[in-house]
PABA-634653 format. One record per residue: x, y, z of N, C-alpha, C, CB in turn; residue in three letters. Coordinates in pm, whole numbers, padded with zeros to 5 digits, always signed. Glycine has a CB too. Example, Ala and Ser with C-alpha at 12.3 -4.5 7.8 and 13.67 -1.06 7.14 Angstrom:
<rs>
+01319-00569+00780+01230-00450+00780+01320-00330+00780+01131-00447+00905ALA
+01285-00225+00708+01367-00106+00714+01290+00003+00787+01408-00060+00572SER
</rs>
This chain:
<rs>
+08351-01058+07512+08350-00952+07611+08346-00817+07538+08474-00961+07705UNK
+08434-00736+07556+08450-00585+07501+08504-00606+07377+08546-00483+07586UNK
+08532-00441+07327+08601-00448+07215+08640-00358+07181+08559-00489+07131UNK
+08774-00340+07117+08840-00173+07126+08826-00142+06989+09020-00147+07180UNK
+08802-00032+06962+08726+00043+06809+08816+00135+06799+08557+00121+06807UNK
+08867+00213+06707+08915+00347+06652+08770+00414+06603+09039+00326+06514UNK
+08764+00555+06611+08688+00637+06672+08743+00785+06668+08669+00586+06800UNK
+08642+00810+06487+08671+00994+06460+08573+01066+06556+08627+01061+06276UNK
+08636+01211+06545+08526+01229+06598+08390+01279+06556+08556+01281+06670UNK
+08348+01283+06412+08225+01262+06327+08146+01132+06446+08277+01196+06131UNK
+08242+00998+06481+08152+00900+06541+08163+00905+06686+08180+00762+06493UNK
+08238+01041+06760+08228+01037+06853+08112+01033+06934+08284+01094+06865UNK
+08055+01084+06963+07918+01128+07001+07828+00972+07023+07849+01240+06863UNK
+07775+00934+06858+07709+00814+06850+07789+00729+06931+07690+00765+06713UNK
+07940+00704+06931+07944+00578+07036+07968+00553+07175+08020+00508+07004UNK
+07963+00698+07187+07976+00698+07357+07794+00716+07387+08098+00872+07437UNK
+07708+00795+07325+07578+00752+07351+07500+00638+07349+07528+00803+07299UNK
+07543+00539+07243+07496+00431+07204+07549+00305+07221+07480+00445+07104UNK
+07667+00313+07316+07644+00203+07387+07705+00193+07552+07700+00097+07297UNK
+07640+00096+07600+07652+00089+07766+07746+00142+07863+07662-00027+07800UNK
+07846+00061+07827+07990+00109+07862+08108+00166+07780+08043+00013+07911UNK
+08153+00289+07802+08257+00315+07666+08371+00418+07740+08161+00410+07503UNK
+08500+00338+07746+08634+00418+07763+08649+00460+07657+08756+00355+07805UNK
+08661+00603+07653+08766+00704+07522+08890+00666+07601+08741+00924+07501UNK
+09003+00641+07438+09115+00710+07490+09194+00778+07391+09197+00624+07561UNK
+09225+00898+07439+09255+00996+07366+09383+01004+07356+09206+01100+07403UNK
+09512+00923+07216+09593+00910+07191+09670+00986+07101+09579+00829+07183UNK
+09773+00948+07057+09794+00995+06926+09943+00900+06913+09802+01185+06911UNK
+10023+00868+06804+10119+00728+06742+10246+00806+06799+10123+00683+06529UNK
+10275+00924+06819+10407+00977+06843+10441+00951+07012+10408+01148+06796UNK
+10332+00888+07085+10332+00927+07230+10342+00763+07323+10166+01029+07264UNK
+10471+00818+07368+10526+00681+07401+10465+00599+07536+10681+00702+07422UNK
+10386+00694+07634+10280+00656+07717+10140+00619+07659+10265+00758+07804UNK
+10113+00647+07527+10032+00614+07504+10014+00450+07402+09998+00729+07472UNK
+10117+00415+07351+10176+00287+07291+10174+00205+07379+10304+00289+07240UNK
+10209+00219+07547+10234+00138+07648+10083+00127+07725+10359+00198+07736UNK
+10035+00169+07700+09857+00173+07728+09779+00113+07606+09792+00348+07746UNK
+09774+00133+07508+09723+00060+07424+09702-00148+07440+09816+00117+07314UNK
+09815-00217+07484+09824-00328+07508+09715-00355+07627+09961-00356+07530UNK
+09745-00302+07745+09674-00287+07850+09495-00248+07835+09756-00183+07918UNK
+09502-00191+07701+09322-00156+07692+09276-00242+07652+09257-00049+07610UNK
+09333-00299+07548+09330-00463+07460+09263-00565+07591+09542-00538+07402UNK
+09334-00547+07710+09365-00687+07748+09202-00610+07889+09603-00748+07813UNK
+09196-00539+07889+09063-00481+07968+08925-00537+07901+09058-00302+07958UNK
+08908-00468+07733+08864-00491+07683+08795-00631+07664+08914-00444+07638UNK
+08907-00782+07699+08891-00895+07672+08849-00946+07788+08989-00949+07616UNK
+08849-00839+07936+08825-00893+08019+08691-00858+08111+08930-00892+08063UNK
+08608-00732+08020+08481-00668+08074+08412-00646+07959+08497-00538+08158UNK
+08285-00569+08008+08200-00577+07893+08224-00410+07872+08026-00645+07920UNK
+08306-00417+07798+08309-00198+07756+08398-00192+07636+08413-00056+07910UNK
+08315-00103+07576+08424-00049+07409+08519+00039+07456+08335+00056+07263UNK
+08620+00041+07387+08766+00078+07416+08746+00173+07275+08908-00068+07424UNK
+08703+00324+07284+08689+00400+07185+08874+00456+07179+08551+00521+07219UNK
+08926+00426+07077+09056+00513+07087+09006+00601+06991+09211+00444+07052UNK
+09072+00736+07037+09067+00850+06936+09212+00887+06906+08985+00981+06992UNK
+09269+00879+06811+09382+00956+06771+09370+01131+06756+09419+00893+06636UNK
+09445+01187+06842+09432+01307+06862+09476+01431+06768+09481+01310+06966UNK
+09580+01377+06692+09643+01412+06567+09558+01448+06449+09723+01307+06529UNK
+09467+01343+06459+09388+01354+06297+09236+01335+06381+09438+01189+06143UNK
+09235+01356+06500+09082+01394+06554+09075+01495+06646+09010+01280+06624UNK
+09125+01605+06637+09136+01703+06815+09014+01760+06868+09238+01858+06814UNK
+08877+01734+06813+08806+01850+06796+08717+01787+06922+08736+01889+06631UNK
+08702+01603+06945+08676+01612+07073+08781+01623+07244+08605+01506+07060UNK
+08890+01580+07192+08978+01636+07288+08975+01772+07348+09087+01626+07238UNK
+08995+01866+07264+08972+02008+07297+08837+02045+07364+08984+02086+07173UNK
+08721+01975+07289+08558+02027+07373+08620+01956+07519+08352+01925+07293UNK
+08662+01864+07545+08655+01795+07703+08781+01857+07786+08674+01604+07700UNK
+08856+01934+07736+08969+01996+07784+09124+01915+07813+08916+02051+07904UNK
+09129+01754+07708+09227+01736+07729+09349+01842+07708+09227+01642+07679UNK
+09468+01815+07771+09555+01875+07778+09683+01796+07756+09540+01936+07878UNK
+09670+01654+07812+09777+01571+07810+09793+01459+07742+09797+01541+07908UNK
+09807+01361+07726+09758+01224+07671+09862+01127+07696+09725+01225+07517UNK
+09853+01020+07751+09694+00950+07703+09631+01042+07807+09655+00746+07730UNK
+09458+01028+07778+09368+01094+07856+09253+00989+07840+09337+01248+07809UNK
+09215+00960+07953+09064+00848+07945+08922+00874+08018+09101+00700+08018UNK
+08847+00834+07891+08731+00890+07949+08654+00800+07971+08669+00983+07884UNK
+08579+00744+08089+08454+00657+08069+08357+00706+08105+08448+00542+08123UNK
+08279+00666+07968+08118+00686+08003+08022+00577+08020+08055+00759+07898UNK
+07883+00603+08097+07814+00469+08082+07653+00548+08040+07822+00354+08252UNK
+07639+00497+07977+07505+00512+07857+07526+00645+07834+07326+00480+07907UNK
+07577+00722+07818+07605+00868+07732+07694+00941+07837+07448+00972+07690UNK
+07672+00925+07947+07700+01012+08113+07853+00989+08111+07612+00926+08289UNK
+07945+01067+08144+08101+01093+08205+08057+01058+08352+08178+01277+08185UNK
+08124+00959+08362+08136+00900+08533+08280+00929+08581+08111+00711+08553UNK
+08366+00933+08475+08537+00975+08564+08620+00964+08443+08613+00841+08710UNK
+08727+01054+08486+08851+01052+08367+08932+01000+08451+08914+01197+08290UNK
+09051+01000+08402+09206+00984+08452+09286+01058+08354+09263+00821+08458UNK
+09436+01026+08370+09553+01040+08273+09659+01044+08292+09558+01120+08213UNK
+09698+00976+08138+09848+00892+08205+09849+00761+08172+09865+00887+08376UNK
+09915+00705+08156+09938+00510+08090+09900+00485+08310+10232+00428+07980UNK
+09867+00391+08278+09850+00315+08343+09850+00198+08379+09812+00331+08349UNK
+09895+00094+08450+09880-00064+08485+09763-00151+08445+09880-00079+08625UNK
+09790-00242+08380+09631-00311+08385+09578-00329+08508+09618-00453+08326UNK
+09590-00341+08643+09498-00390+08729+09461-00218+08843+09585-00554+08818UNK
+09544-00147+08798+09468+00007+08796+09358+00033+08716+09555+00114+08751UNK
+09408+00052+08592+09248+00016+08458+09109-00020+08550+09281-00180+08327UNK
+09179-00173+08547+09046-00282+08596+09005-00218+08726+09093-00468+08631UNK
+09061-00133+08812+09036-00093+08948+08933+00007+08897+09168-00036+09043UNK
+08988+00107+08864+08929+00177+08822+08766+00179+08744+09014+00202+08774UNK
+08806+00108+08633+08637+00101+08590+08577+00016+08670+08598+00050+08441UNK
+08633-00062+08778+08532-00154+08811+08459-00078+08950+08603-00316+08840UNK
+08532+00023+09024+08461+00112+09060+08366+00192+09051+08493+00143+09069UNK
+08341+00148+08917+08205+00237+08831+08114+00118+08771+08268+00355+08673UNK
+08185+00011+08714+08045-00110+08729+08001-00155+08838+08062-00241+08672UNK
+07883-00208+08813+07871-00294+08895+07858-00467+08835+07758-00239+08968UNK
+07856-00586+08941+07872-00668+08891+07770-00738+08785+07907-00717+08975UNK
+07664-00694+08774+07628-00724+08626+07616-00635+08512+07516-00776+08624UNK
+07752-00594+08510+07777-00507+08446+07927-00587+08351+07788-00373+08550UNK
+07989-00685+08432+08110-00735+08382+08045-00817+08307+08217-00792+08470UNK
</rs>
C-alpha cells in the first residue's frame, strides 16, 4: 500500500509533485501531539495508497513557513502536485481515513 518517508525540504517539492497521493506532516520530536499521530500515519499509510511525507520542522522550517504553518502537527494533502485540504492537530485514525478518503476516490485506495 503506502509508505511514510522523512522529507527535507531540498525534497520537498519533488515529492509532493511526483507522486499521486502525498500527506505532509509537519512535525517536529519535542511535540507530544505530534508522537501520538505519527503511529496513526503508519497505520493509514498501510491501509491506502499515499506517501506519508513527514517533515521535521526543527531541522526543516523553510516549507512550513512558505504554507503558513503555525501549529503542529499540521497536515497537508496533496494529489499530483495540487493542495486539496489541510487540517491540524493529532488526530484519530478513522478521522485520518475520513478525511483523505473524502478526497480519493475509490480507485484511488
Amino acid at each position: 500500500m503506502g509508505e511514510v518517508r522523512a522529507v527535507t525540504d531540498s525534497e520537498f517539492e519533488t515529492t509532493v509533485n511526483n507522486n499521486n497521493w502525498v500527506l505532509v506532516d509537519f512535525w517536529a520530536p519535542w511535540c507530544g501531539p505530534c508522537k501520538a499521530l505519527g503511529p496513526v500515519l503508519t497505520q493509514v499509510a498501510g491501509e491506502r495508497d499515499i506517501l506519508i511525507a513527514k517533515v521535521d520542522t526543527d531541522s526543516n522550517p523553510m516549507n512550513a513557513g512558505r504554507l503558513g504553518v503555525r501549529g503542529i502537527p499540521a497536515m497537508f494533502l496533496y494529489n499530483n502536485g495540487k493542495l486539496v485540504g489541510q487540517k491540524s492537530g493529532a488526530m484519530p485514525k478513522a478521522a485520518v481515513l475520513q478525511w483523505v478518503d473524502e478526497h480519493m476516490t475509490a480507485d484511488d485506495f
